[in-house]
DRENROGU-346522 format. One record per residue (C-alpha): residue in one letter; x, y, z. Coordinates in pm, whole numbers. Layout:
REM DRENROGU-346522
{"A"; {X; Y; Z}},
...
This chain:
REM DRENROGU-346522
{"X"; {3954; -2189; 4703}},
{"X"; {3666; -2104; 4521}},
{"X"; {3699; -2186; 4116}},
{"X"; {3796; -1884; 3879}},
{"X"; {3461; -1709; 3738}},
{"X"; {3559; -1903; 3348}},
{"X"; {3604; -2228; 3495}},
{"X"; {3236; -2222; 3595}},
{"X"; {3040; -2396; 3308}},
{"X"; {2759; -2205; 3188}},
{"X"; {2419; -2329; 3233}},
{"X"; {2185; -2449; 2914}},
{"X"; {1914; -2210; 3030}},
{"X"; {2152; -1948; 3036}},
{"X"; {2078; -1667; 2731}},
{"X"; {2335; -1615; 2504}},
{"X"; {2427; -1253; 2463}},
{"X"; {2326; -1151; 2082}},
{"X"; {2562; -1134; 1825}},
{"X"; {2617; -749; 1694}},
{"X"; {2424; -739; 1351}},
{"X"; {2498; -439; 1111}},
{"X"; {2216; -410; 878}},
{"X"; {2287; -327; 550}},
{"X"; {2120; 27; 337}},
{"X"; {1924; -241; 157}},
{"X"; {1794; -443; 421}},
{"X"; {1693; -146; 608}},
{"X"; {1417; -16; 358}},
{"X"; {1322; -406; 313}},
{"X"; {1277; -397; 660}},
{"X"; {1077; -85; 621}},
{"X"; {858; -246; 323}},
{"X"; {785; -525; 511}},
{"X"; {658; -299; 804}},
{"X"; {429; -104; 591}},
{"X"; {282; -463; 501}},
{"X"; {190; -529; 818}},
{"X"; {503; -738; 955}},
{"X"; {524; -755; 1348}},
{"X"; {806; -625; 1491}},
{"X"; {879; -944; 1675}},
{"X"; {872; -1134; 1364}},
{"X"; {1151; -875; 1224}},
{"X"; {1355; -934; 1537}},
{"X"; {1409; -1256; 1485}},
{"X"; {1416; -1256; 1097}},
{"X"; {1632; -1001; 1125}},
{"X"; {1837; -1132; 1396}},
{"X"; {1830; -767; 1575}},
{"X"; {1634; -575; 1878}},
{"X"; {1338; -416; 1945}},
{"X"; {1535; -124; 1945}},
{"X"; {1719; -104; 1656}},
{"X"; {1358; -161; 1473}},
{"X"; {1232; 175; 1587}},
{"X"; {1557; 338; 1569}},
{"X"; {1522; 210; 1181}},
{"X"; {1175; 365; 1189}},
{"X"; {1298; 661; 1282}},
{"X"; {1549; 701; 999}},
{"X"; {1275; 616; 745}},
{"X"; {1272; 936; 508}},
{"X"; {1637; 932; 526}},
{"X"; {1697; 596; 448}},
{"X"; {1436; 569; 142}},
{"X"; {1581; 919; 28}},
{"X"; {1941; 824; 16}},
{"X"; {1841; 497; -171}},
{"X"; {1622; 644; -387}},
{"X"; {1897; 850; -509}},
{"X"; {2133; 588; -487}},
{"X"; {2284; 548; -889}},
{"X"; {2310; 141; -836}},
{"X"; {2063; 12; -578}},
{"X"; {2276; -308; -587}},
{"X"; {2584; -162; -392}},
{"X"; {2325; -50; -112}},
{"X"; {2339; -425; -51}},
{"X"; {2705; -391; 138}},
{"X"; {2642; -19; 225}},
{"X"; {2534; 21; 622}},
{"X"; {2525; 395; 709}},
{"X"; {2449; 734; 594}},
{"X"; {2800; 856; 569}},
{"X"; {2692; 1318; 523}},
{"X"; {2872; 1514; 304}},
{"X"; {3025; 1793; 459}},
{"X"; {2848; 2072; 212}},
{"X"; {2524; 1874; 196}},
{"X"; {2405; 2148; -29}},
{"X"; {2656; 2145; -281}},
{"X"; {2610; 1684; -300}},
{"X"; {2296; 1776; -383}},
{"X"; {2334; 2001; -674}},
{"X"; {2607; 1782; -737}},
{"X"; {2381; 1488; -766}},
{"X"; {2081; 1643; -939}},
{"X"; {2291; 1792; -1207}},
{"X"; {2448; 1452; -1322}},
{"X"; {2070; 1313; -1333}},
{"X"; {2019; 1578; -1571}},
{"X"; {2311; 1516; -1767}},
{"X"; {2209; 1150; -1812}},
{"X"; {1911; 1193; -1892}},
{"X"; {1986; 1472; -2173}},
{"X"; {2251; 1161; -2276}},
{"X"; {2517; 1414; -2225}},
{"X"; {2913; 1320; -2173}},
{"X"; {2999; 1212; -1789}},
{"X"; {3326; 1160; -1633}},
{"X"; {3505; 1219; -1320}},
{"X"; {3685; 1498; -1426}},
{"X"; {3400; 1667; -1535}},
{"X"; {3193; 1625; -1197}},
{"X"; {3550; 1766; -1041}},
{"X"; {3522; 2045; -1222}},
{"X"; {3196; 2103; -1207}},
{"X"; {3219; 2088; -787}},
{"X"; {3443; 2311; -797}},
{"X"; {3174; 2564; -980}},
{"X"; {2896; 2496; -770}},
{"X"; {3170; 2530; -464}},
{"X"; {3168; 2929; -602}},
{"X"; {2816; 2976; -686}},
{"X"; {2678; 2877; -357}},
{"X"; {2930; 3079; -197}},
{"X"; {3095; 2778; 42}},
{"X"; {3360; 2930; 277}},
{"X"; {3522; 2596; 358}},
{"X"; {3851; 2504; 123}},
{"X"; {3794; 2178; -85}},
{"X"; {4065; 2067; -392}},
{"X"; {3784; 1842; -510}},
{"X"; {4039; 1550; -572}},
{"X"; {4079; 1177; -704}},
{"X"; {3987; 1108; -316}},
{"X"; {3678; 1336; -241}},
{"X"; {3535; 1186; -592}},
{"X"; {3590; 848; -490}},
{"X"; {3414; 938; -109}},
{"X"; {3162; 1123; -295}},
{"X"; {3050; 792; -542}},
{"X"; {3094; 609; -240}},
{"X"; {2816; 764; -64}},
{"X"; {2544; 800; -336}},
{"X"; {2607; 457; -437}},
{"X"; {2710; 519; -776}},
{"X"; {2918; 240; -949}},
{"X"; {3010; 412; -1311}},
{"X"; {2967; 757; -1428}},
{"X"; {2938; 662; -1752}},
{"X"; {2595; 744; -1935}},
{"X"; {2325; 425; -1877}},
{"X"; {2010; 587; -2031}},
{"X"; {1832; 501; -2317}},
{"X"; {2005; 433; -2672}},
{"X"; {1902; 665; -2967}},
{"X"; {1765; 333; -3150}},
{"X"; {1586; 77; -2990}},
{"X"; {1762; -274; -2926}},
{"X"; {1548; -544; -3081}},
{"X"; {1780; -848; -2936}},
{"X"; {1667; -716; -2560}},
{"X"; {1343; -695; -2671}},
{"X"; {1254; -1066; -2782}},
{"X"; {1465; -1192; -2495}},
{"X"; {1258; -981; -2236}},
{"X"; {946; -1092; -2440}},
{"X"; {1053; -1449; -2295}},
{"X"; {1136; -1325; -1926}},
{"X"; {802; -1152; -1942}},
{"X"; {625; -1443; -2010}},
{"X"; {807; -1625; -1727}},
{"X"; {741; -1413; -1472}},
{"X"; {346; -1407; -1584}},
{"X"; {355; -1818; -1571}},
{"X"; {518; -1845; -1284}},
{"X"; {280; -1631; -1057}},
{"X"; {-47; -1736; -1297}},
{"X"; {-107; -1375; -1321}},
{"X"; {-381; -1266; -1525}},
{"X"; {-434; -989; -1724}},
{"X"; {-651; -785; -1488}},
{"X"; {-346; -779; -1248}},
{"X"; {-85; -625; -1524}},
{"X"; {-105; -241; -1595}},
{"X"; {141; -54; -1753}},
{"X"; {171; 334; -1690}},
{"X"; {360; 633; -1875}},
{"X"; {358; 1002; -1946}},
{"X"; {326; 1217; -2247}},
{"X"; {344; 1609; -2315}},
{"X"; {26; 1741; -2429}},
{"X"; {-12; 2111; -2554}},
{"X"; {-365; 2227; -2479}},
{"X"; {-458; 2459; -2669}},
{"X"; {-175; 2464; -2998}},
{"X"; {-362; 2565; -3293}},
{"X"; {-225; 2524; -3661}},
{"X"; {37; 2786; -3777}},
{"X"; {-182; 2888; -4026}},
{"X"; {-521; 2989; -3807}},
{"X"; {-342; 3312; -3660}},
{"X"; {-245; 3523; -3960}},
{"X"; {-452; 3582; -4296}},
{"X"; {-298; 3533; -4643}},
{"X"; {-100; 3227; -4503}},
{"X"; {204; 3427; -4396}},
{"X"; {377; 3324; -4104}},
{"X"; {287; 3373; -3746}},
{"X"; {468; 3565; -3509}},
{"X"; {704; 3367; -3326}},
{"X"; {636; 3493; -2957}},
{"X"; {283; 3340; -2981}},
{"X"; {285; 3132; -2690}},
{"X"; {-2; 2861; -2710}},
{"X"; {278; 2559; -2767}},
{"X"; {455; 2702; -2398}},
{"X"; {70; 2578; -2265}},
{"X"; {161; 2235; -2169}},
{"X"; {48; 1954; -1948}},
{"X"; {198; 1650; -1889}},
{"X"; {-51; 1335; -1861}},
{"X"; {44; 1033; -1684}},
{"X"; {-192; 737; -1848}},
{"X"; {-269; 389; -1700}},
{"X"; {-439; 35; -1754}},
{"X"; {-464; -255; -1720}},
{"X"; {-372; -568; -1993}},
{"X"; {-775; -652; -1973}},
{"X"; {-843; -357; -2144}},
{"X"; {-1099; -364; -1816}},
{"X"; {-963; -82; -1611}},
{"X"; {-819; 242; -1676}},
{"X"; {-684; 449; -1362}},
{"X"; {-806; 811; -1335}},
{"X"; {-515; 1042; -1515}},
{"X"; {-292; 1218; -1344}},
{"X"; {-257; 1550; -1444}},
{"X"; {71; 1790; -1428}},
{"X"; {20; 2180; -1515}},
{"X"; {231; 2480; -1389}},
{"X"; {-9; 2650; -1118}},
{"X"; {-162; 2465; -835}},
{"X"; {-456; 2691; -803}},
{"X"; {-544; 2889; -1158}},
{"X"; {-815; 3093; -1204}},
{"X"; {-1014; 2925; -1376}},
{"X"; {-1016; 2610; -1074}},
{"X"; {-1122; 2847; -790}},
{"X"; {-1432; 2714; -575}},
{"X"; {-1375; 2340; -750}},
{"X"; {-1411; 2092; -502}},
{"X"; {-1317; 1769; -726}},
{"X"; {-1161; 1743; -1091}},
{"X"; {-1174; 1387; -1291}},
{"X"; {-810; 1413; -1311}},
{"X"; {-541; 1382; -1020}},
{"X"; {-409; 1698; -1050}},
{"X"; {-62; 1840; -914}},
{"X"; {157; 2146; -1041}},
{"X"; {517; 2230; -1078}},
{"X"; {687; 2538; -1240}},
{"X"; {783; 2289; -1544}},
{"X"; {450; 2146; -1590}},
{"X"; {664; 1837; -1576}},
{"X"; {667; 1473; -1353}},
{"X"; {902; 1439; -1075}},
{"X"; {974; 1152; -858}},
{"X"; {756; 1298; -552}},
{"X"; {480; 1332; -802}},
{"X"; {466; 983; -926}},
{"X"; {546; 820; -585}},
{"X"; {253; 1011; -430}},
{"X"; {65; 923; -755}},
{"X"; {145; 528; -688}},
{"X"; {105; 517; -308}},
{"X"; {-244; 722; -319}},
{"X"; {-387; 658; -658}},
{"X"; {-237; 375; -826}},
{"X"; {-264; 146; -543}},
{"X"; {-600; 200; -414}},
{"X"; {-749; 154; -739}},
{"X"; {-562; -164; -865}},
{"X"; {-672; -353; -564}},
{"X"; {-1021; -187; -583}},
{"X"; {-1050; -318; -948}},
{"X"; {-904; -679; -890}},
{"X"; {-1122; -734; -583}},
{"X"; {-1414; -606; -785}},
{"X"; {-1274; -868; -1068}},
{"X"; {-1325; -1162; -840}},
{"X"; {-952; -1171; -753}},
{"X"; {-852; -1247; -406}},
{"X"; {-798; -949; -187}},
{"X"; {-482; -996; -140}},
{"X"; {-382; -1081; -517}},
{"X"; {-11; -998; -648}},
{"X"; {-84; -663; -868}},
{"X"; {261; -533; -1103}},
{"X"; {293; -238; -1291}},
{"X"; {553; -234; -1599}},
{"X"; {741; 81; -1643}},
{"X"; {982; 241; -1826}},
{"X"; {1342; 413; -1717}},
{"X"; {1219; 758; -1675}},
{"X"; {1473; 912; -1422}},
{"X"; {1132; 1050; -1241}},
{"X"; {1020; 697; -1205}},
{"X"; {1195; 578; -864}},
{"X"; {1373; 232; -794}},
{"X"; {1108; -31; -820}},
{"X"; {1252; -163; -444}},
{"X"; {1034; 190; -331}},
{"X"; {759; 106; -514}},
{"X"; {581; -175; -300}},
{"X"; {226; -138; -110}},
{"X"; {32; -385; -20}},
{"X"; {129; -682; -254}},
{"X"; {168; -446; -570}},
{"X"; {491; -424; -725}},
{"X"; {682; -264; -981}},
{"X"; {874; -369; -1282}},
{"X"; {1142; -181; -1555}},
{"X"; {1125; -279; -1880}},
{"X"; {1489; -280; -1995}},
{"X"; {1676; 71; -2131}},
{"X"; {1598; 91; -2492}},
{"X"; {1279; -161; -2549}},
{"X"; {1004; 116; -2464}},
{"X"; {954; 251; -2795}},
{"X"; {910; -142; -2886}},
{"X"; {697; -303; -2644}},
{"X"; {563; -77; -2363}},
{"X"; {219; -83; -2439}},
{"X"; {93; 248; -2320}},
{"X"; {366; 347; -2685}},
{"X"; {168; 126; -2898}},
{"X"; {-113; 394; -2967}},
{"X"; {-293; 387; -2613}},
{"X"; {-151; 735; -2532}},
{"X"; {-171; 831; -2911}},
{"X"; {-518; 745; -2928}},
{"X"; {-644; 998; -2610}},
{"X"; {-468; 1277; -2747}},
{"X"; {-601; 1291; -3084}},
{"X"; {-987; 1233; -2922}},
{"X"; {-879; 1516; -2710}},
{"X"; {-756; 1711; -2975}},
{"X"; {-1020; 1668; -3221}},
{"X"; {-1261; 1759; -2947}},
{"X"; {-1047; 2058; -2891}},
{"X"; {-1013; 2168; -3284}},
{"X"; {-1407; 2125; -3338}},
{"X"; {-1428; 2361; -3034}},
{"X"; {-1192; 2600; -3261}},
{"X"; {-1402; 2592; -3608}},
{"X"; {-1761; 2617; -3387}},
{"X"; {-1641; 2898; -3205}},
{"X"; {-1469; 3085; -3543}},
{"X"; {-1868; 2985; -3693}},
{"X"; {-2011; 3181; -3476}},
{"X"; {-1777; 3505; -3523}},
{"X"; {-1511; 3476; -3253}},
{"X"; {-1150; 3523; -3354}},
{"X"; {-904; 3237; -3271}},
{"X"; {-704; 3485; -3058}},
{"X"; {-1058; 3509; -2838}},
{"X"; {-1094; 3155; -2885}},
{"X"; {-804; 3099; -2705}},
{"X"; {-883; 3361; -2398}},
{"X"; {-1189; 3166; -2351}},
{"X"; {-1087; 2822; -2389}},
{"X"; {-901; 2707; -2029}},
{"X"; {-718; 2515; -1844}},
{"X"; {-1046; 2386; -1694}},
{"X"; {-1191; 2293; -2075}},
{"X"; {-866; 2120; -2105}},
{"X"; {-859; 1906; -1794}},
{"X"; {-1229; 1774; -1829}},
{"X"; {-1194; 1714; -2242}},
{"X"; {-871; 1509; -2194}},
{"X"; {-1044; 1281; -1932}},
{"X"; {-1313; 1281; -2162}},
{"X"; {-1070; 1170; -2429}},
{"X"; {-965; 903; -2207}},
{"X"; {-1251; 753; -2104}},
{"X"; {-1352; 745; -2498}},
{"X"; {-1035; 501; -2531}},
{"X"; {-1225; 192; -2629}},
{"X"; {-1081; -192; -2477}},
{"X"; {-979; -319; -2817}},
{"X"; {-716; 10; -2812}},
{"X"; {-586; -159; -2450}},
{"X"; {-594; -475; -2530}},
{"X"; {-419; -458; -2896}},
{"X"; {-138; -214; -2721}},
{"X"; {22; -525; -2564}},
{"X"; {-2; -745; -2872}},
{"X"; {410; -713; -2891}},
{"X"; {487; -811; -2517}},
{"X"; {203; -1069; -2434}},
{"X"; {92; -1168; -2827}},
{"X"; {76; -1535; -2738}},
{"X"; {-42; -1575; -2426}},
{"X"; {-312; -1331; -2492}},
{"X"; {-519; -1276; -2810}},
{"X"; {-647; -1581; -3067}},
{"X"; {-658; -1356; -3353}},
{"X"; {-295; -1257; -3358}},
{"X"; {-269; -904; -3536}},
{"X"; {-1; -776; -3678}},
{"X"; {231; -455; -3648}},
{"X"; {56; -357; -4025}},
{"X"; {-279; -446; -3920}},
{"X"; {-244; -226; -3616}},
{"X"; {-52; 51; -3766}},
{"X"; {-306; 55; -4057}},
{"X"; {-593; 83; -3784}},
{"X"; {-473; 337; -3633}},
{"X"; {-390; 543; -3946}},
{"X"; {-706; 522; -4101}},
{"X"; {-916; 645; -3753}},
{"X"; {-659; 957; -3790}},
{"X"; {-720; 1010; -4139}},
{"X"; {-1120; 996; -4071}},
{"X"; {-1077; 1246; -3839}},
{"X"; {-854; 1443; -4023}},
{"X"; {-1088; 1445; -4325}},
{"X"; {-1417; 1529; -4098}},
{"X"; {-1207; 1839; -3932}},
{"X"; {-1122; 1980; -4289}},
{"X"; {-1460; 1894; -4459}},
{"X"; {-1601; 2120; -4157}},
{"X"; {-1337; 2382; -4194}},
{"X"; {-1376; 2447; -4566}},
{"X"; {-1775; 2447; -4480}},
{"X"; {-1671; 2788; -4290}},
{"X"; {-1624; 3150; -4480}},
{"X"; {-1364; 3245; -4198}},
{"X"; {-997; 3258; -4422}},
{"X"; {-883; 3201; -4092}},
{"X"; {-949; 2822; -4093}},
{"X"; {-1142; 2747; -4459}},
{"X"; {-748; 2673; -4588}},
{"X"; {-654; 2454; -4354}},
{"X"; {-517; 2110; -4489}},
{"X"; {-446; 1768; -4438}},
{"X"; {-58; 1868; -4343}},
{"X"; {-219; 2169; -4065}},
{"X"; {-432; 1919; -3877}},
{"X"; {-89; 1630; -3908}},
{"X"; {93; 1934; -3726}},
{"X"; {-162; 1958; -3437}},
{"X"; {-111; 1588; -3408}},
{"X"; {238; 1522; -3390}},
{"X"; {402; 1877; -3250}},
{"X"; {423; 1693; -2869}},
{"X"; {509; 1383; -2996}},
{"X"; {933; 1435; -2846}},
{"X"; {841; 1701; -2558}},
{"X"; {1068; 1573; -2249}},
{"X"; {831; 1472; -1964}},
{"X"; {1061; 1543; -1720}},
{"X"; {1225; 1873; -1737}},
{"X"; {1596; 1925; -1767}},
{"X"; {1709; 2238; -1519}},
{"X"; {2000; 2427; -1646}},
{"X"; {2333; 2424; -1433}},
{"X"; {2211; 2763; -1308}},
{"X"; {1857; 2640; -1198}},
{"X"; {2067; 2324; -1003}},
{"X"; {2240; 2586; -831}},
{"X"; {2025; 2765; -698}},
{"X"; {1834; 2439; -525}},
{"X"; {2114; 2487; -295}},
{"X"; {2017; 2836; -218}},
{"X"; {1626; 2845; -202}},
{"X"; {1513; 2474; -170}},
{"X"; {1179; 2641; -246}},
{"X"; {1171; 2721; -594}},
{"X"; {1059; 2448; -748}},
{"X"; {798; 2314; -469}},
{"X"; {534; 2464; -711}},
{"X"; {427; 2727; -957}},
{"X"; {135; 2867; -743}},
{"X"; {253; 3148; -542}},
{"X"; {402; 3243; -901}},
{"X"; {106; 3227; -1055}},
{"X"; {-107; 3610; -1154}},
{"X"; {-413; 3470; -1092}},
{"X"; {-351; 3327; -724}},
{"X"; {-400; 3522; -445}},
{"X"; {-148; 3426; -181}},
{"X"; {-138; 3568; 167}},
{"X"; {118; 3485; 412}},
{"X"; {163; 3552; 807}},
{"X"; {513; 3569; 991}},
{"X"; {508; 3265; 1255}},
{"X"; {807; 3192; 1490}},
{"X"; {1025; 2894; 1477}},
{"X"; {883; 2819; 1838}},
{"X"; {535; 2864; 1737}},
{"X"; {606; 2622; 1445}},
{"X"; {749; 2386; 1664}},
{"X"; {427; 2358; 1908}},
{"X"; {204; 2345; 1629}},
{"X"; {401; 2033; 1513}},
{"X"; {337; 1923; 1871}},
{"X"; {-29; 1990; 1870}},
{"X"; {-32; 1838; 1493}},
{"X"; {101; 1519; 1593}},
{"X"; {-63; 1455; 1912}},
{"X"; {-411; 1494; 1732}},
{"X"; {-335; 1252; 1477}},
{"X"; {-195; 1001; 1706}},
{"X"; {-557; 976; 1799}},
{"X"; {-673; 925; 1434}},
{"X"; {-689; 548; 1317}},
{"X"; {-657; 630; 938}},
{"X"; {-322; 819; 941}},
{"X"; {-20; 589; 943}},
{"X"; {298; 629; 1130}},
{"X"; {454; 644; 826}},
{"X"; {270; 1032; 749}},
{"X"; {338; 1081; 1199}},
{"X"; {716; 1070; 1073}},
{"X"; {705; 1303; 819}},
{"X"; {600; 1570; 1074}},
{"X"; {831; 1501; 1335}},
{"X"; {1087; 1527; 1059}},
{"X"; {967; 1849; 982}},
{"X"; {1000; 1966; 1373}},
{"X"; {1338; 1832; 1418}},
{"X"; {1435; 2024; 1103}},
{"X"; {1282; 2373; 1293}},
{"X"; {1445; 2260; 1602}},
{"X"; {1828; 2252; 1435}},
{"X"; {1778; 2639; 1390}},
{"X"; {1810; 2940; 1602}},
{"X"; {1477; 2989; 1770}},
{"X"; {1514; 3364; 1770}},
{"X"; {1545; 3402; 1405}},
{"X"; {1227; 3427; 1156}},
{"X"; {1024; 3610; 1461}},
């Protein structure tokens, strides 16, 4: 009798069948990372202790995966969480989810009764059929799957917290020992409201009576995204933010010395700066170190603050640069680009822009005119002007808080700075009046110290990133196109469009991505993003949109 099939001892040659791994949310989009870098897939496979398979199957789930963590409230609790687990209103988890970013970052109460309630609004307003009670258990399923730990407001504190701040001084200066990191590879990076063409109060009536409140220079906003390095060597070309992709006044130009993008707010988003730091950022960090006598392949970091547009530092990783967060509630303290670096382009930019004001009113124009004639374009090129006019001791003395000792010989203190910076001000304050009193215009010969201080300081507290109104969340769920950008709004853009099938979209996806298959410099990663885009076509009705 021949022996049973398990008595039979297995041979050593014999392969083991592999043990079933689940990959965790986390270790997914490491995985991901460390493909971007250049990782082999056979190295994954075995680092990973998975197939071939369930690498590309990964690959394939990219967008979704870095989306969902990106959103993700506590990136720490992706660590146990292993799938995508949809809503079944994916519309109304997305209002859902946007609207309690807002109401963090306004520092506005949060609880789960209030995001119940709220549900059930936004369960009327985009007109869901389906029944929902909006319990105890769909709030628990719905924290569950966006990874969110506490409701509870984690933002920034009114006043800063000076206990964090000397004990991240020390981690800071840990982290810089311990990968002998120099000061050409540390930048630091943040955003500031800047309104363009504000003129003082006083300019636009005679007599000094007040102005009429619908003037609407202040509502002519940019917002500037400003970056460097600890060296004081390098400073990364701005990135720009108005509210129309294509004015007027930027027809027929080819290049700008900004990086220039456009919403509807005029504000940053977390598409913006990601693009920003994958396109811009990176390039020119690893231009500049390489250029420095660095090695190639040096480790570059970037320090920024907790702006919700700012996304997890885990998604921010390209080619050996990385991203750090200061702690909640030390920014105002430490972060360099607060200690005058940002202060210091826009007054250049707006003394540049005032003289423009009194030479024009010298040679008859009203202000009103002045303002008609002065645009968007003057503003772009003058506040890259104003940054490149940003001299190295500016960078350089900006980090004298977060990297004093390991830096600088001369120590300077907060009084000697402050002082500094006061008395450039007041030198340019006094050289804008002296010329304004020079003119006979009563338009601008009263001006004062106090007029010019106004210029100065009325963007100081402008939100960067844009809080939409429960109305504006809701209607993301209806038209995910109205806040793409402010160009087809715009007066002076000429937009044309064309009817095209769903079927003729789909081929041209086709076509698209069998052209650029062919092309060596386009990654897989931009391939995905297009067959994304045809899968989403293919889900509808091919008859509909002829």
């Amino acid at each position: 009798m021949s022996k049973r099939v398990k008595d039979i001892p297995m041979g050593n040659n014999e392969k083991k069948k592999r043990k079933h791994l689940s990959l965790s949310i986390a270790q997914k989009v490491e995985l991901l990372q460390k493909l971007d870098t250049g990782v082999s897939v056979k190295h994954l496979t075995e680092e990973y202790g998975v197939g071939t398979t369930t690498i590309y199957d990964i690959k394939k789930q990219k967008d979704k995966l870095l989306k969902f963590y990106s959103d993700s409230d506590n990136q720490e609790l992706m660590k146990n969480r292993k799938t995508l687990h949809r809503a079944k209103n994916e519309d109304l988890d997305r209002v859902l989810i946007e609207w309690i970013r807002q109401r963090r970052s306004r520092d506005m109460p949060l609880s789960g009764l209030l995001v119940m309630k709220q549900a059930r609004i936004y369960h009327e307003e985009l007109n869901i059929e389906s029944e929902c009670e909006y319990s105890e258990g769909w709030l628990q399923k719905f924290k569950k799957r966006h990874g969110i730990k506490y409701l509870k407001i984690c933002g920034e504190k009114d006043s800063a917290d000076h206990e964090t701040t000397e004990n991240y001084i020390d981690e800071f200066a840990k982290i810089i020992s311990d990968e002998n990191l120099s000061p050409e590879q540390i930048y630091n990076a943040d955003e500031t409201a800047l309104y363009w063409c504000y003129v003082p109060r006083k300019t636009l009536t005679m007599n000094n009576k007040r102005t009429q409140t619908d003037f609407n220079d202040a509502k002519q906003r940019l917002t500037v995204l400003g970056c460097a390095n600890a060296a004081g060597t390098h400073k990364i070309k701005l990135a720009v933010i108005g509210k129309s992709l294509y004015p007027k006044c930027l027809k027929d130009v080819d290049s700008l010395p900004v990086h220039y993008y456009a919403n509807k707010k005029a504000s940053v988003t977390r598409e913006i700066f990601s693009d920003w730091f994958n396109k811009h950022f990176v390039p020119a960090a690893r231009a500049h170190c390489k250029q420095a006598g660095l090695e190639n392949s040096c480790k570059i970091l970037l320090f920024l603050d907790n702006c919700s547009a700012h996304p997890p530092s885990e998604l921010l990783v390209k080619s050996n640069v990385f991203s750090i967060y200061l702690p909640a509630n030390v920014t105002s303290i430490i972060q360099p680009c607060n200690q005058g670096i940002l202060r210091s382009m826009k007054s250049k930019y707006k003394h540049f822009f005032l003289n423009r004001m009194l030479a024009s009113v010298n040679r008859g124009l009203k202000i009103q005119d002045f303002l008609k004639e002065f645009s968007l374009k003057d503003a772009i090129y003058a506040v890259a002007n104003a940054w490149n006019d940003v001299d190295k001791s500016t960078l350089t003395n900006a980090w004298h808080r977060l990297w004093a000792t390991m830096m600088f010989e001369n120590y300077l203190s907060d009084e000697d700075l402050e002082g500094f910076r006061d008395s450039n001000e007041k030198m340019m304050i006094t050289k804008l009046i002296t010329y304004a009193k020079s003119l006979s215009a009563e338009s601008v010969n009263k001006l004062e110290e106090a007029d010019i201080e106004e210029i100065l300081n009325i963007d100081n507290d402008v939100p960067v990133v844009h809080p939409l109104s429960e109305g504006e969340i809701a209607m993301m769920g209806l038209n995910t196109d109205q806040y793409e950008d402010s160009s087809s709004n715009d007066n002076n853009t000429m937009i044309t469009s064309q009817k095209i099938s769903i079927d003729q979209m789909v081929k041209m996806c086709e076509q698209l991505i069998a052209g650029l298959q062919r092309c060596a410099f386009i990654s897989e990663q931009e391939i995905m993003e297009i067959y994304s885009i045809k899968e989403k076509l293919l889900k509808h009705n091919p008859m509909l949109k002829k």
